[in-house]
C-alpha positions in Angstrom: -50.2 -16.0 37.5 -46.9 -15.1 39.6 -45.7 -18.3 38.4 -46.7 -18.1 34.8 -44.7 -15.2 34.3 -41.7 -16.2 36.3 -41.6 -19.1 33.6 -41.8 -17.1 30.9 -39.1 -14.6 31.9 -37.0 -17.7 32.4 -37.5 -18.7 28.8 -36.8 -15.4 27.6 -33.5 -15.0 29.7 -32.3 -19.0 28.2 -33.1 -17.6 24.5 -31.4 -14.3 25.0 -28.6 -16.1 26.2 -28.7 -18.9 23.1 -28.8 -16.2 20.8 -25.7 -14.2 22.8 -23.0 -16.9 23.4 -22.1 -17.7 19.4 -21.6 -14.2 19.3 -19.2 -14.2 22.5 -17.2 -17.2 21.0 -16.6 -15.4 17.6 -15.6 -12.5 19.0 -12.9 -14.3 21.4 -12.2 -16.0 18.1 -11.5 -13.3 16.7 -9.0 -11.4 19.0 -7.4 -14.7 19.5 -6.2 -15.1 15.5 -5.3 -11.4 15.1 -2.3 -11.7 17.3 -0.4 -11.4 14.5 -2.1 -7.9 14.0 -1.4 -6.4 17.6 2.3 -7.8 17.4 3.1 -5.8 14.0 1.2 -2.7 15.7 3.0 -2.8 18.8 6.6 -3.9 17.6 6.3 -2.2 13.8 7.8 -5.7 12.1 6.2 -9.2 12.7 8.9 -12.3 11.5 7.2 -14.6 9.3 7.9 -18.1 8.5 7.0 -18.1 4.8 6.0 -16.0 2.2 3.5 -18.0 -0.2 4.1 -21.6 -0.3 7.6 -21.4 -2.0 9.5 -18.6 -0.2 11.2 -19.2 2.9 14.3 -19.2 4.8 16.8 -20.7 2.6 15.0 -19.9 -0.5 17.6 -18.8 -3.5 17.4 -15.3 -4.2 16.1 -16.5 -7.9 13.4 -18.1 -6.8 12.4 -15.8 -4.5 12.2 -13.5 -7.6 10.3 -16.3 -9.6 7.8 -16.8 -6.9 7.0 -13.3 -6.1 8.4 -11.3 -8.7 10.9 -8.1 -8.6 10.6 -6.6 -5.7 9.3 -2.9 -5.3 12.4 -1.9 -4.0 15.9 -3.0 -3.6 17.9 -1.5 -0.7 21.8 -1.0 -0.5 22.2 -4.1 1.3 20.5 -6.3 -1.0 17.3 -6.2 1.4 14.0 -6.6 -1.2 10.9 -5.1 -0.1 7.5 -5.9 -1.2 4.5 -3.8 -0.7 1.2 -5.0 0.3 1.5 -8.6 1.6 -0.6 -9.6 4.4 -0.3 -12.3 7.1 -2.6 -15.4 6.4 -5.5 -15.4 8.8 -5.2 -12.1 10.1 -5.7 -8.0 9.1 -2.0 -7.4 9.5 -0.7 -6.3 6.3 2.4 -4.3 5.2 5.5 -4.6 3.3 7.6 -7.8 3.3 11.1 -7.5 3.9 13.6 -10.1 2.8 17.1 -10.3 3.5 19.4 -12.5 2.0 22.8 -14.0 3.3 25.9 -13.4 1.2 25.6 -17.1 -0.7 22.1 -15.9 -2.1 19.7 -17.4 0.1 16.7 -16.1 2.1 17.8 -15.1 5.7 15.0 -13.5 7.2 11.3 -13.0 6.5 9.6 -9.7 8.2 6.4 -8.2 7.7 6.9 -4.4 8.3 5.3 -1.2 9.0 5.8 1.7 6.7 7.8 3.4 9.8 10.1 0.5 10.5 10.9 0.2 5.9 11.7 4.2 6.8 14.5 3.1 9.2 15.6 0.2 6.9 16.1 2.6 4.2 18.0 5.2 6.4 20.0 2.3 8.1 19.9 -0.9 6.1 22.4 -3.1 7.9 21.1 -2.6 11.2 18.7 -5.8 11.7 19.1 -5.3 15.2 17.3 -1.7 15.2 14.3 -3.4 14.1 12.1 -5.3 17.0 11.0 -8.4 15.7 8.5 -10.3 17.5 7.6 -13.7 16.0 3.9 -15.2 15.3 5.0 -19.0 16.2 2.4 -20.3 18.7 3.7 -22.9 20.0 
């Protein structure tokens, strides 16, 4: 009798467990993939390699404009902001920023928080102001 329900809580432990461990995994899954998300929240911009499948660094200014459209805002310094973009596999979301070198071409790629676009607007030509952290996992 002992034995029969030694056996049986066994069972029950190896099932509970069964049923536990995908859940585990996901979860680690999903903390893993929004890195993205904790780096925007902690450093307020998040640099971004591309923007769609066409926009980039060293995109033309035209077809940056083609690709996305005009931008919701254009600041002194030629910096284009776009509201509402997110970062692909993860919840981080915010405006795009893209800046532009002098010949017309894509420079820099930054998703933003509404606090850091506040200091871009107030000091536009102060890239250095802004903490960038990057999402390459290399």
């Amino acid at each position: 009798m002992n034995s029969l329900i030694i056996s049986a809580l066994r069972t029950t432990a190896i099932v509970a467990t069964l049923f536990v461990l995908p859940a585990i995994a996901s979860a680690k899954n999903d903390l893993a993939q929004d890195r993205a998300n904790d780096l925007l929240a902690t450093a307020g911009a998040l640099s971004v390699k591309a923007a769609g499948p066409y926009v980039e660094v060293g995109t033309f200014r035209i077809q940056v404009s083609a690709k996305l459209g005009q931008p919701a805002e254009r600041l002194a310094d030629g910096t284009w902001l776009y509201k509402n973009f997110a970062a692909e596999q993860s919840t981080a979301h915010g405006t795009l920023v893209v800046r532009f070198t002098p010949e017309g071409r894509v420079s820099q790629l930054l998703l933003a928080t509404p606090a850091v676009v506040a200091a871009l607007r107030v000091t536009p030509n102060s890239p250095d102001r802004v903490r960038v952290a990057s999402t390459d996992q290399r």
